[in-house]
N, C-alpha and C positions, 0 to 999 in steps of 0.2 A: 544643421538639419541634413540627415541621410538624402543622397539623390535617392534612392527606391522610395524612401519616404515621402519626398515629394513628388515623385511621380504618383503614389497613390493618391496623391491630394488630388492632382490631376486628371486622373480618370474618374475619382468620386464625382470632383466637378462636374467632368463631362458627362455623367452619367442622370439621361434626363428624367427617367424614371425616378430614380431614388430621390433625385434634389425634388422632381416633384411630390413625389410621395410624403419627404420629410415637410417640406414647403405649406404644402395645404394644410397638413397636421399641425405645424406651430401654428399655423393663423387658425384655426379653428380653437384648437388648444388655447389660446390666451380666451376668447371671446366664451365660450363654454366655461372655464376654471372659472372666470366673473360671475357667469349666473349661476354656478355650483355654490360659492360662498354668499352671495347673497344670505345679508343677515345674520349671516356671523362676523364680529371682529376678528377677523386675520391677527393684526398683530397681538393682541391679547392672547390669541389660543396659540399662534408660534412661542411668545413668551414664556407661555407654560411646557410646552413639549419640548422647546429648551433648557428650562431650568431643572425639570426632571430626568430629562435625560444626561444633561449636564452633572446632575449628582450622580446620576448611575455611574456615570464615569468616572467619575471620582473615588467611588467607594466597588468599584468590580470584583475584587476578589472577598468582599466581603458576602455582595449579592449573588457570586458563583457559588458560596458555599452553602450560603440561604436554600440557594436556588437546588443544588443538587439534594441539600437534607431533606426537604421537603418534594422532591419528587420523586427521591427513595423511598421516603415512606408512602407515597403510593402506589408505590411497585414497580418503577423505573429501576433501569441501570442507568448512573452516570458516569460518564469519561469526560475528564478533562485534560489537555495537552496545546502545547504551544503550538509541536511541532504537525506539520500539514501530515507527512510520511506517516506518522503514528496515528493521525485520523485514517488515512486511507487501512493501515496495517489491521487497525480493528476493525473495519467495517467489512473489510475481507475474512476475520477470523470469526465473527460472527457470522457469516454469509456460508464459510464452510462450513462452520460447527453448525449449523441447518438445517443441510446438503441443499443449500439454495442453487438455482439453476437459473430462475430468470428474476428480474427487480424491474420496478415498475419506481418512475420518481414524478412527483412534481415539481415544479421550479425552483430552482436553488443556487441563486450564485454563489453561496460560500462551496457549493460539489462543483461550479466550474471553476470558481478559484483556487481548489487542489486538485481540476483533473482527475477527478473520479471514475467518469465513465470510463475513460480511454485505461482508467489503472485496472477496474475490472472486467473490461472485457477481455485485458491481456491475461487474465487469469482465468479464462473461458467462462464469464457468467454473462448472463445477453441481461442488455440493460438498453431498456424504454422510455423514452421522456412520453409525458404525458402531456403536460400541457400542450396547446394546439401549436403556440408558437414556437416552444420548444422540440417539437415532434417536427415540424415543417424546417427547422433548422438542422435538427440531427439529421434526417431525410437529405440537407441540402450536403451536408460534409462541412458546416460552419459552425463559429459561435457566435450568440446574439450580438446583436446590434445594438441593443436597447436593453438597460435594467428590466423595463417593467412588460416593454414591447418586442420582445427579440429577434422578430421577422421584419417588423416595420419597412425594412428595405426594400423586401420582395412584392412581389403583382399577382395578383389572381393565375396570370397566364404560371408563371414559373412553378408555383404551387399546383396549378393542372399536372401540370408536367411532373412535377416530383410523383404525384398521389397514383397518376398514370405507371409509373417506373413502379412503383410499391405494390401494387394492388394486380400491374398485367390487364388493364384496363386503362384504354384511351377514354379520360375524364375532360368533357367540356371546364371552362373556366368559369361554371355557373356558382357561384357562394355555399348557396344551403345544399347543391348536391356534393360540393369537398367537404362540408363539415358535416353530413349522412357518412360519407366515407369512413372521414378521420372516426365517429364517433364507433363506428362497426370496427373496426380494426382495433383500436384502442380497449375498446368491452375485453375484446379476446384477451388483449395484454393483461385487461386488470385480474382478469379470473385465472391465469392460467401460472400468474407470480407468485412468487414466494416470498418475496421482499419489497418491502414499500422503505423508498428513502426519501423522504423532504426537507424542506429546512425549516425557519420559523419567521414570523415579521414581527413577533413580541416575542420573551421569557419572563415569564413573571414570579418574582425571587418568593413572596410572601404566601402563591402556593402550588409554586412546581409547576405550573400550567405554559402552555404552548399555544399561541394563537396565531392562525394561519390565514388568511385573508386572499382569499382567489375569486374569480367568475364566472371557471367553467367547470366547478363541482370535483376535475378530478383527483384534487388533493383529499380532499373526504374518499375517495375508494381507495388512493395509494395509502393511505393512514389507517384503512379499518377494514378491508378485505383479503390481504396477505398476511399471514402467521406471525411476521417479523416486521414492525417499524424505526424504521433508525430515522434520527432527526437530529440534521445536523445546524448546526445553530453557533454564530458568531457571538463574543460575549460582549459585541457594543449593543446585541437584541434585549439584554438586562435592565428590566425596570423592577424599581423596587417593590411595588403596590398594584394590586391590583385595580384600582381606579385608577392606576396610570396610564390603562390603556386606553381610557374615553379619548380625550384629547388628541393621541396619535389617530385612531378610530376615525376620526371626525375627519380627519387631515389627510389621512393616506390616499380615499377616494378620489377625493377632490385634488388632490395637488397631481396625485400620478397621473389620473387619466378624465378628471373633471366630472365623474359620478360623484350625486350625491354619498352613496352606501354601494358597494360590490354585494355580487348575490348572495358570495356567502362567506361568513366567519365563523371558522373554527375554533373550539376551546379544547385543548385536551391536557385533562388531569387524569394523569395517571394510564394504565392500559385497560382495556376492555375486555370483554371474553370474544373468543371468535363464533364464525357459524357452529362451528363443532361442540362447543362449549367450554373448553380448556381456555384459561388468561393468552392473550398475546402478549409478544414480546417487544418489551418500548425500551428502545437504547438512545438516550440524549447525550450526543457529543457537544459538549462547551467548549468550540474552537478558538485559541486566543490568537495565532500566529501574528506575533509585535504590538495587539492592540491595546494590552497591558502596555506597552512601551511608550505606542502614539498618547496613550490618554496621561502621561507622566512628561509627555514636551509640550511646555505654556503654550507655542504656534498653532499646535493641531490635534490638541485635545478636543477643540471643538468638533473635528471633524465624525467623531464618536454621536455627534449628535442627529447624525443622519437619519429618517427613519425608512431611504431607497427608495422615495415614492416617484424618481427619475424626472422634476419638474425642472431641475437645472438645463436638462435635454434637452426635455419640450422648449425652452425660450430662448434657447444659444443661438446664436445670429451662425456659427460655425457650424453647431453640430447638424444644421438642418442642412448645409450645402454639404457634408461628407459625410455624417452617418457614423456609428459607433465603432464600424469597421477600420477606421483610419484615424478618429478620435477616439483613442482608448487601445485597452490591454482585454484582459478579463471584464473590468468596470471598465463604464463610457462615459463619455466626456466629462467636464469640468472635475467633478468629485470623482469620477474614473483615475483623472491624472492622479490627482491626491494617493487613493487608494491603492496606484501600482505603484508609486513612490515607495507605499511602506508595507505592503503584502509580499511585493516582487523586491523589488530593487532602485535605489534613487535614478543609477543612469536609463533603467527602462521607464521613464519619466521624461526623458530630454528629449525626444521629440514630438511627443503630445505634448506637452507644456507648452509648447510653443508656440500652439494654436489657438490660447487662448486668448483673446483681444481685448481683455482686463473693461466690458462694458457694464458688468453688475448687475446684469440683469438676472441671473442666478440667485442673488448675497438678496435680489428684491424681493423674490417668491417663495427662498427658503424654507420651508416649516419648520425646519429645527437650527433657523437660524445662521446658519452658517454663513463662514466668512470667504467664500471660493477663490474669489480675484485675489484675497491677502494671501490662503493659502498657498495657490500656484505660483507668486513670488517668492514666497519664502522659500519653494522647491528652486527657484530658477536662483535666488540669492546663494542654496546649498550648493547649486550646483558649480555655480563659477568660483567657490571657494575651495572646491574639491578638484577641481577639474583647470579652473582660470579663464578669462575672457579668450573669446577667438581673435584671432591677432587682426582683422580686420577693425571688428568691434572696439579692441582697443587701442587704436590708431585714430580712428573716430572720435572714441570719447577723451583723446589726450589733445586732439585740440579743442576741441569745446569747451574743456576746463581752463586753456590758455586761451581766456576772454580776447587780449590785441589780436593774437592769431586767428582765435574764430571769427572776428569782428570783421578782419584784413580778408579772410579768405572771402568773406562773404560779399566786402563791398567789390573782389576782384572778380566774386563770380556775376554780380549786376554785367559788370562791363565785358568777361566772358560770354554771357549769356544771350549777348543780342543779336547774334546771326538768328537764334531759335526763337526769337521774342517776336509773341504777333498778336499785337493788340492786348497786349497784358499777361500773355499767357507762351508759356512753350509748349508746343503742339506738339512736337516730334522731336524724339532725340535719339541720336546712332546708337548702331550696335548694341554692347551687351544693355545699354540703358534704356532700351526700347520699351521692355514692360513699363518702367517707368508712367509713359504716360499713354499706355494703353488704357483706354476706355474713360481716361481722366488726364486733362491738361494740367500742367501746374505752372502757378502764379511766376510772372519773372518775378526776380530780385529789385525791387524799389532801387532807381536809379538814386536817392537819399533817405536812409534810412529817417526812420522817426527819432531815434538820440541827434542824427544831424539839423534836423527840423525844430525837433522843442526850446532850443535856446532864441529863434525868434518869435514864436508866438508871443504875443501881448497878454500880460492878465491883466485882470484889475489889480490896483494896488490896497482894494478897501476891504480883501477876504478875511473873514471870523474865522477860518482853519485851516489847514492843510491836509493834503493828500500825496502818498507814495503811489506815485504811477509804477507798476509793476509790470510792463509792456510783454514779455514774454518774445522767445525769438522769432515769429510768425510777424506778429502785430509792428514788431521793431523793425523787420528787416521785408517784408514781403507786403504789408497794411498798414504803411504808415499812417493812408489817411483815420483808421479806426481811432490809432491814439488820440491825433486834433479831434475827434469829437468827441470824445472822452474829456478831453481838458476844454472843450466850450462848455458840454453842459455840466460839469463839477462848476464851473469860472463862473456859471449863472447861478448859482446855487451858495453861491458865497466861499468857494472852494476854491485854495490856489493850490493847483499841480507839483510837485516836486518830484523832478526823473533824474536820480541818481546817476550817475555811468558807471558807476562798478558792478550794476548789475548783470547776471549773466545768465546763464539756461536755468531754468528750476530742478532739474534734475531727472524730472521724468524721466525723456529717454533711457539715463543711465539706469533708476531704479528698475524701474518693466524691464530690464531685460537682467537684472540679476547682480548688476555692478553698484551696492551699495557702496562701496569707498568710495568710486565716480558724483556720485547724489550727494554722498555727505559732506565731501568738499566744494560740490554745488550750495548746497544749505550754508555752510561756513560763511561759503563768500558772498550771499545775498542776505544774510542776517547781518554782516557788515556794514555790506551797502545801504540795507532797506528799514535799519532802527535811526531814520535820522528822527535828531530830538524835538521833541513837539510837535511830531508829524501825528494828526486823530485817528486816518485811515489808512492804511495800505489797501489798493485798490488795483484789482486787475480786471479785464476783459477778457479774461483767459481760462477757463471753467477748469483744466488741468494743471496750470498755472497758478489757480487758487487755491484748489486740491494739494498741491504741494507746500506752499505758504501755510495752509491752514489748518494741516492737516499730518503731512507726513515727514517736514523738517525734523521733527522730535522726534519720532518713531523709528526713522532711518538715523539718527545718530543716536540712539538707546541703544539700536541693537547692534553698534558697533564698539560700544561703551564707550562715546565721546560725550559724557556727561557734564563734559562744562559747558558746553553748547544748552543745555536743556532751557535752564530759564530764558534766556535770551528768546530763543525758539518759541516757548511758549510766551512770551512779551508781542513776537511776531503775529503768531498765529490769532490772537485775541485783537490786533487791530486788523486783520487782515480780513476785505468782503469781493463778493464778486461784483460787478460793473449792478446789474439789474437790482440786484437785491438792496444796496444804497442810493441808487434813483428812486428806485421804488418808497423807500423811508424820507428822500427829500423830498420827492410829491407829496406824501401824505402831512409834512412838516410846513407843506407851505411855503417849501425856500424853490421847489422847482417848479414854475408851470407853463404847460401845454399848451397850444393853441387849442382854442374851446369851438364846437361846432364844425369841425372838419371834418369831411366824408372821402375819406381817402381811398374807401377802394378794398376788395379783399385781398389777405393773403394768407399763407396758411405755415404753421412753423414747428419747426424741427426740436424735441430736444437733447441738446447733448448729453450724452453719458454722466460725466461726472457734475452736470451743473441738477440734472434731475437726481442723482442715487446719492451721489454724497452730500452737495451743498443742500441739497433740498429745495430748488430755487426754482418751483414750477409756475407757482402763477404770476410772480412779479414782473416777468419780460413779457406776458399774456395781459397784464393788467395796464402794463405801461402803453403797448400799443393801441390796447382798445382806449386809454385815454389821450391818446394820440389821432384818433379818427378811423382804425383799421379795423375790419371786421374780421375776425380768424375765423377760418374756414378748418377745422382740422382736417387731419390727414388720416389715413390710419396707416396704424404705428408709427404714432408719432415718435415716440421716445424708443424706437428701436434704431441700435448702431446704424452709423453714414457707409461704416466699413473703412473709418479712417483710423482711429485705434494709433492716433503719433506715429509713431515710425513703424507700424504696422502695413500700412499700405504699401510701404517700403521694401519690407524683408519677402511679404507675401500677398503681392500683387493679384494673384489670382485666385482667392479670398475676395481680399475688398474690394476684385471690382462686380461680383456678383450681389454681393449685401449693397453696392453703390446702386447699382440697376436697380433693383426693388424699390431703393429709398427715390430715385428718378421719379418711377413709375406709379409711386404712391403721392408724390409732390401732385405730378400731373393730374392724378385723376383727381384734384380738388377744384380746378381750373381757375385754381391763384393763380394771377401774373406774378407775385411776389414770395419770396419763403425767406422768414426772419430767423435767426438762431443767433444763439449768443459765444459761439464758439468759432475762434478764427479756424482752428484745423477742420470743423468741418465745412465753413464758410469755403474752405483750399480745397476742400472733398466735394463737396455738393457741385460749387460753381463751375471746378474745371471739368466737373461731369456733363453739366449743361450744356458747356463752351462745344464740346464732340458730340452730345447729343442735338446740338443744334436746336432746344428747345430755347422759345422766347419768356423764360421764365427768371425773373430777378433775382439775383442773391445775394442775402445784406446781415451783415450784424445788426444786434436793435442798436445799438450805440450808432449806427449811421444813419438809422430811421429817424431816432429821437431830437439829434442833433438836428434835421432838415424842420421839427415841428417844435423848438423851442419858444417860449413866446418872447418878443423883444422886448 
């Protein structure tokens, strides 16, 4: 990561207006989006606006040519071109051929993703944004911040101040009297242009129509009171029918900005006459630049599915502490990265990709489905293939893969550790490693790891099955006690434990960060380890340690075409559960039970990323405890990142530790003495949060709850 780069992260942070700005807005933002869909099935309507958009994409050059025949014969001109330069060339030779003077536009990321404005003003035509937010950004000498929101950054006061400079009028910071301003000044621009240029939120192939979807009217004056409309339009906007467009309809409102319906949508087929009476002129540019190409690679074809309604934004645990100005290029955050990967350039991707804390909360709300977290891997996998690991990185991951070596360093760093060990925790560590545990303690290193511990525990000798403990490097070397009670309550359950020792990291780390060869001979050597014969369950405690087991062994040795690996892999992944979700099924079986009638107390609980978005595993660690005696007290946001993200917290400390304050500060206000999560990393996030906040607040796996309430 560039130092200028990370300094900007750093002033974003410090920057309290905006984090508060973005801050309110995503909590309002989820809670709003809820009572928007109300009574619609989400998944069902993303379903469909992916499948149809997913054929558009499939078939594009057939619907660009649908598309253009049929809005020629309304009286359109169409242009279509790959190339950006050849969009801009025409819309300049139009603008001359004219004698256009000023243009008036509405919103249009595909005209800031070829730098339009700046190509024609060097060509002496004055050019206007019109939307409010777009007008207050060009005003400011910036680019949006936000697909949908492009000012979102800024405060009433800075906006005073811009309208002040514009106008030669000192303007109070009062709302309705900036947007009196903005609206008088803007009239002027719309009546006095000659060119209206905007873009589209649909194209609809079956009859040439363009549908525009705004709130503050002014795309309907840039589209129907200037001589000239050019409308520039990307061709992932291609749907083939027009009842394709209900579904997106339904969804744009609601996901971008959590209105049921915007005030207004546009239809326009074909051109109109003007005041004067003569036809206007409608030029639709079907810009491809690469996206013929993206929707032709199996990885991010999907990405075509977008319909920009910018809800990835809204719910990024990231984008809300820096803002689009420092996540992202042209496009912002999550699908921003994606987008400048393949509009711009892969390495203008390397460091915004790397911002991203792979929590899913994006891949949950998607409407058109997308896959965000898989995509920005696959960029960060490109990247180290093209580029190679940093030689730190790979120094790291070459021991890790040398299990005695990692094992050795580990148990060397226990008995290193204990000048800094206090009370379980290292508080403070020198020099360059100080971030480290700023604002979060971390766990010492178990003076015996749990591989040292499991060869004396006692089972019974009378268990009907067995179980693959899949302990994960946290729980082995940092939690030992989690795994003993993981192996009491399987052993009450009729469950004997089996803890391999050849097992080793699951690969995480290496995958998230781009080192698929590192993962895949992760995956090799724990499909070794962890097929022992007549084992029923592979079981872990470890919600990303599952995730890997059960999920992305195969997937990460496909795409390196070590196909002998697969069956085995999938043998893996089909015994493989996480800790909650197989308690849960032995309670209900009868083989595990609770003490009954215990009133133990509130607490209120966390959940982790990948045990809520991938496993799906929400109510069973909820259901376990309330039949344990605990009453859950929720939180809110609950299921929003700890800010621990694996070696996240690591790389980029001052990140996670603002998304860790939140999650503090949301524990507290429930006034649990206790918060249960079923994830050791963030068990290592939350608790060494506490240990420096000094809050009297517990922090526990359910696996250490359930074990103290088994019945004998």
């Amino acid at each position: 990561m560039k130092k200028e780069f990370r300094e900007s992260i750093g002033q974003a942070v410090g920057n309290a207006t905006l984090t508060g700005a973005l801050g309110k807005f995503s909590e309002a933002y989820k809670v709003n989006r809820a009572k928007a869909y109300e009574g619609i099935d989400f998944e069902a309507l993303r379903d469909t606006i992916a499948e149809r958009k997913s054929h558009a994409a499939a078939n594009l050059e057939l619907l660009a040519d649908t598309f253009a025949k049929n809005a020629e014969a309304l009286g359109a001109k169409v242009f279509r071109t790959n190339d950006p330069e050849k969009v801009k060339e025409y819309i300049l030779k139009v603008a001359q051929d004219n004698g256009v003077k000023s243009v008036v536009k509405s919103k249009s990321m595909a005209t800031e993703e070829i730098h339009l404005n700046a190509f024609l003003e060097k060509a002496g035509i004055a050019v206007g944004e019109t939307d409010l937010g777009e007008w207050i950004i060009q005003l400011a000498g910036q680019k949006p911040s936000h697909m949908v929101m492009p000012a979102i950054h800024m405060t009433k006061e800075e906006v005073a101040d811009l309208f002040s400079k514009e106008v030669d009028e000192r303007l109070e910071n009062d709302i309705p009297r900036l947007v009196k301003v903005a609206r008088r000044e803007l009239r002027a621009k719309f009546l006095a242009a000659d060119m209206g240029i905007s873009g589209a939120n649909i194209a609809v192939a079956e009859t040439g129509s363009l549908v525009l979807v705004t709130n503050e009217g002014n795309a309907r004056l840039v589209t129907t009171l200037p001589r000239v409309h050019v409308a520039l339009v990307g061709i992932e906007k291609l749907v083939e029918r027009f009842d394709d467009i209900v579904p997106i309809l339904t969804a744009l409102p609601r996901s971008a900005t959590a209105q049921l319906l915007t005030s207004y949508v546009s239809i326009i087929s074909g051109p109109t006459p003007t005041t004067d009476g003569p036809l206007k002129e409608l030029h639709i540019i079907l810009m491809d630049n690469r996206r013929s190409e993206m929707a032709g690679d199996p990885k991010f074809k999907q990405a075509l599915q977008c319909i920009r309604c910018g809800s990835c934004l809204n719910v990024c645990p990231i984008f809300r502490l820096v803002g689009g100005h420092v996540f992202g290029s042209i496009y912002t955050g999550g699908i921003g990265t994606i987008l400048t990967a393949w509009f711009e350039e892969l390495h203008n991707s390397e460091d915004i990709q790397g911002l991203c804390i792979q929590c899913g909360n994006c891949k949950e709300i998607c409407p058109g489905k997308l896959d965000i977290p898989e995509m920005i891997m696959e960029i960060r996998r490109r990247l180290v293939m093209e580029k190679g690991q940093p030689l730190a990185q790979k120094a790291i991951f070459g021991i890790v893969n040398n299990r005695s070596l990692f094992h050795g360093m580990l148990r060397a760093a226990s008995i290193a550790g204990k000048p800094f060990n206090s009370g379980g925790f290292i508080r403070h560590l020198p020099l360059f490693l100080s971030d480290l545990t700023d604002g979060r303690s971390l766990p010492a290193i178990a003076a015996k790891p749990f591989r040292d511990r499991f060869p004396a525990i006692q089972q019974p000798a009378d268990c009907r099955e067995t179980a693959v403990f899949f302990a994960g490097c946290l729980i082995d070397f940092a939690y030992p006690e989690m795994g003993e009670a993981l192996v009491k309550i399987l052993n009450k359950a009729g469950i004997r434990v089996l803890f391999p020792e050849a097992q080793t990291c699951c690969g995480a780390p290496a995958r998230y960060s781009g080192a698929y060869e590192v993962a895949a001979g992760n995956a090799v050597d724990n499909i070794k380890a962890l097929l022992v014969e007549g084992a029923n369950y592979v079981v872990s405690a470890c919600p990303t340690c599952t995730v890997a087991l059960a999920h992305e062994f195969g997937d990460t040795l496909e795409s390196l075409g070590q196909r002998e690996w697969l069956a085995r892999a999938k043998e893996l992944a089909e015994k493989t559960v996480d800790f909650s979700t197989l308690a849960k099924r032995l309670v209900d079986a009868g083989r595990l039970t609770l003490k009954e009638g215990r009133q133990l107390g509130a607490l209120t609980y966390h959940d982790s990323c990948h045990l809520k978005r991938t496993l799906r595993a929400v109510e069973p660690p909820r259901e376990l405890l309330r039949g344990a005696g605990y009453e859950i007290k929720e939180m809110f946001e609950c299921d929003m990142c700890c800010g621990m993200g694996g070696s996240y917290s690591l790389k980029l400390p001052e990140l996670s530790a603002p998304i860790l304050r939140r999650k503090l500060h949301n524990i507290k206000e429930t006034g649990a003495p206790v918060v249960a999560m079923d994830c050791p990393g963030c068990v290592m996030q939350i608790k060494g949060g506490f240990d420096q906040d000094r809050a009297d607040v517990k922090v526990k796996h359910t696996v250490e709850l359930l074990a103290e309430q088994l019945e004998s």
